[in-house]
MARLUM-202514 format. One line per field, with one value per residue (C-alpha): x, y, z; residue in three letters; chain. Coordinates in pm, 1 decimal, padded with zeros to 6 digits. Layout:
east X; ...
north Y; ...
up Z; ...
zakol ALA; ...
sepa A; ...
This chain:
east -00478.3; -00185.6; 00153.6; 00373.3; 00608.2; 00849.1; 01208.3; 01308.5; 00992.9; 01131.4; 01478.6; 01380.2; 01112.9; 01405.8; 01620.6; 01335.0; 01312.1; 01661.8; 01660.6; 01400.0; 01550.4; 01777.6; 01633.2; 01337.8; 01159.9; 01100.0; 00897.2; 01270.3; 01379.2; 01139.9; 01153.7; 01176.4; 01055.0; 01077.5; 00864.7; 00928.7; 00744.5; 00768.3; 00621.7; 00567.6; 00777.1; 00668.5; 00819.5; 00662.4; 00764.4; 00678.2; 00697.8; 00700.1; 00651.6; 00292.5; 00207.0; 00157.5; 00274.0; 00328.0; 00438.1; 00364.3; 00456.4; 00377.7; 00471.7; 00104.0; -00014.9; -00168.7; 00141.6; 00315.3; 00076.3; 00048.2; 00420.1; 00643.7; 00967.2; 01303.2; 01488.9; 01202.2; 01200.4; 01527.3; 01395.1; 01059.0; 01192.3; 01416.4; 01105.9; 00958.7; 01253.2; 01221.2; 00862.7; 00889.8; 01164.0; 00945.8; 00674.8; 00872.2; 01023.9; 00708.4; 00585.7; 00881.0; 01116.1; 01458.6; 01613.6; 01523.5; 01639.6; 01640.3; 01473.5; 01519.7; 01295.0; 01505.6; 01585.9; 01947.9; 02088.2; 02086.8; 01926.0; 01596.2; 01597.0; 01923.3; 01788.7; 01532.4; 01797.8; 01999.0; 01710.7; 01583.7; 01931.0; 01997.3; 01616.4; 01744.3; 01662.8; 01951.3; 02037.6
north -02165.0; -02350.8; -02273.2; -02218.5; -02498.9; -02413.5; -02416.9; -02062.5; -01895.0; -02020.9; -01930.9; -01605.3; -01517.9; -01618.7; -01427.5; -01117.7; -01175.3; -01189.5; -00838.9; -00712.9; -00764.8; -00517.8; -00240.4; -00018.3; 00283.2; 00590.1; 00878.6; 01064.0; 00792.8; 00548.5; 00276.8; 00181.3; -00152.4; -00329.6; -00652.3; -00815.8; -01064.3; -01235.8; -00926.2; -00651.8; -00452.4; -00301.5; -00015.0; 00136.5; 00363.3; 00234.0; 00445.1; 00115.5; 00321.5; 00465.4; 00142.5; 00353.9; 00317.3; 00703.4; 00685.5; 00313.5; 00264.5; -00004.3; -00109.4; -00131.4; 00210.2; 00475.6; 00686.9; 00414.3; 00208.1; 00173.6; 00305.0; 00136.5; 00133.4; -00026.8; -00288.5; -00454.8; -00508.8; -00328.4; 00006.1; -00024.0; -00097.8; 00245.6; 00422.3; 00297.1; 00401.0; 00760.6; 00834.1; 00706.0; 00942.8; 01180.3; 01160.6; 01110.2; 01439.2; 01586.8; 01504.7; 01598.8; 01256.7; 01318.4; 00981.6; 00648.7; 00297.9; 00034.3; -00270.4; -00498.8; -00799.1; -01085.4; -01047.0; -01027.0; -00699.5; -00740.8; -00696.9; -00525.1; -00415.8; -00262.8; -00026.8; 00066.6; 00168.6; 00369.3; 00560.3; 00621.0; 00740.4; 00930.2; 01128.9; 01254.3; 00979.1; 00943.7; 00574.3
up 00790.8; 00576.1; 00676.4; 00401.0; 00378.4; 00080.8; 00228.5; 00075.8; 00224.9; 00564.8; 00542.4; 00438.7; 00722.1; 00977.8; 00824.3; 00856.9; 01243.9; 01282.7; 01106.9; 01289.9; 01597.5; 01564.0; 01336.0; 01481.7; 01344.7; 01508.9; 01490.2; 01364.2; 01194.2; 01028.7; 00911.2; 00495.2; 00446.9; 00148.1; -00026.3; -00360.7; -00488.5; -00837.3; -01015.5; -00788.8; -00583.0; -00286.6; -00010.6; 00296.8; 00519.6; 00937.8; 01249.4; 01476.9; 01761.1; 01683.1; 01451.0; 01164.1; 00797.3; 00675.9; 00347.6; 00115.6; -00256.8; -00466.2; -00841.8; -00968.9; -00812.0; -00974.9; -01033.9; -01198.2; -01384.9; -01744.3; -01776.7; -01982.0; -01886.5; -02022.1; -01809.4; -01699.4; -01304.9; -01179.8; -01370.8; -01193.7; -00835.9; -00931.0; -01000.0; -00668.8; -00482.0; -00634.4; -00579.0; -00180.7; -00158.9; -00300.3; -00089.9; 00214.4; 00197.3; 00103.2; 00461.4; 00627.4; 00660.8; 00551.0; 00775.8; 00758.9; 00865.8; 00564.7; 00668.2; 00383.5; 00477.7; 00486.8; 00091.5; -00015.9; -00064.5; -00446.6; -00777.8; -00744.4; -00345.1; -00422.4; -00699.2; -00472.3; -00228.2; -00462.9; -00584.4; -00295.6; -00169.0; -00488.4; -00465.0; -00109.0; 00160.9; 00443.2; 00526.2
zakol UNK; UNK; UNK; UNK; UNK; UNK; UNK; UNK; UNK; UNK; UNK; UNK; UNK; UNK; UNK; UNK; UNK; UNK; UNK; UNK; UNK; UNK; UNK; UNK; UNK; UNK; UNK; UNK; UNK; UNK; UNK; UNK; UNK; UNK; UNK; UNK; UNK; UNK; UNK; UNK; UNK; UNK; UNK; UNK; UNK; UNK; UNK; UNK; UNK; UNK; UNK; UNK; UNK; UNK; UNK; UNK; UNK; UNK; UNK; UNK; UNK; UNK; UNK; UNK; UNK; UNK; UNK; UNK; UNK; UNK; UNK; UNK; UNK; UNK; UNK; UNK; UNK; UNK; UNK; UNK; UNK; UNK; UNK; UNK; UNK; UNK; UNK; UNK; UNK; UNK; UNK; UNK; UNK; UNK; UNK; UNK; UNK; UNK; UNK; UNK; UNK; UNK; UNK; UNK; UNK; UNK; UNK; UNK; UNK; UNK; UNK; UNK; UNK; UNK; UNK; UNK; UNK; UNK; UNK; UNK; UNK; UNK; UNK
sepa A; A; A; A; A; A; A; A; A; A; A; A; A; A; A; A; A; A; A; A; A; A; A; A; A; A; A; A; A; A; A; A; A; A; A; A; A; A; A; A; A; A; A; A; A; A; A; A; A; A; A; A; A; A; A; A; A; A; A; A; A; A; A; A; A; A; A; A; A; A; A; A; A; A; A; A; A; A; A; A; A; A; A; A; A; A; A; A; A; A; A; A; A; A; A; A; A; A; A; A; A; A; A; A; A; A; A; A; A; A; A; A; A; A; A; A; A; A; A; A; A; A; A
């Protein structure tokens, strides 16, 4: 297997580890991880001590596609940040810990935050 050499891949899975290091989900307090890639948007919530993801979201699942929205990527990261919420509370998680994956706290994982935070998530 390849190893990805690109320069901004790197910094940013060093950046992850470093993160990691210090944030841990528990069964009271999950985890809410976050991935972006060019097009997609992706948040899961971990409990690191059983291994398990409990709640995941993406940008392409069934819930979301084929909507249209206005303001392109930022208004569909929002969306994903409201329907984890969502289903978090429906099974019972009011408190998690935001893991943001090594990505600047900016532009699209920020909306996800705030939407999140706004649909009743405590972080």
């Amino acid at each position: 297997m390849k190893r990805n050499t690109n320069p901004k891949v790197k910094a940013r899975s060093k950046r992850k580890l470093r993160i990691r290091k210090k944030i841990y989900g528990t069964g009271q307090r999950p985890r809410l991880s976050v991935f972006r890639s060019n097009r997609h948007i992706f948040a899961q919530i971990i409990d690191d001590e059983k291994g398990v993801t409990l709640v995941a979201i993406s940008s392409f699942c069934k819930e979301l596609k084929g909507k249209e929205l206005e303001g392109g990527k930022k208004a569909m990261a929002r969306e994903v940040g409201t329907l984890i919420a969502q289903k978090a509370k429906a099974k019972g998680i009011e408190q998690v810990v935001f893991d943001r994956g090594g990505y600047l706290f900016h532009g699209r994982v920020k909306e996800l935050a705030d939407a999140a935070r706004e649909a009743g998530l405590v972080f």
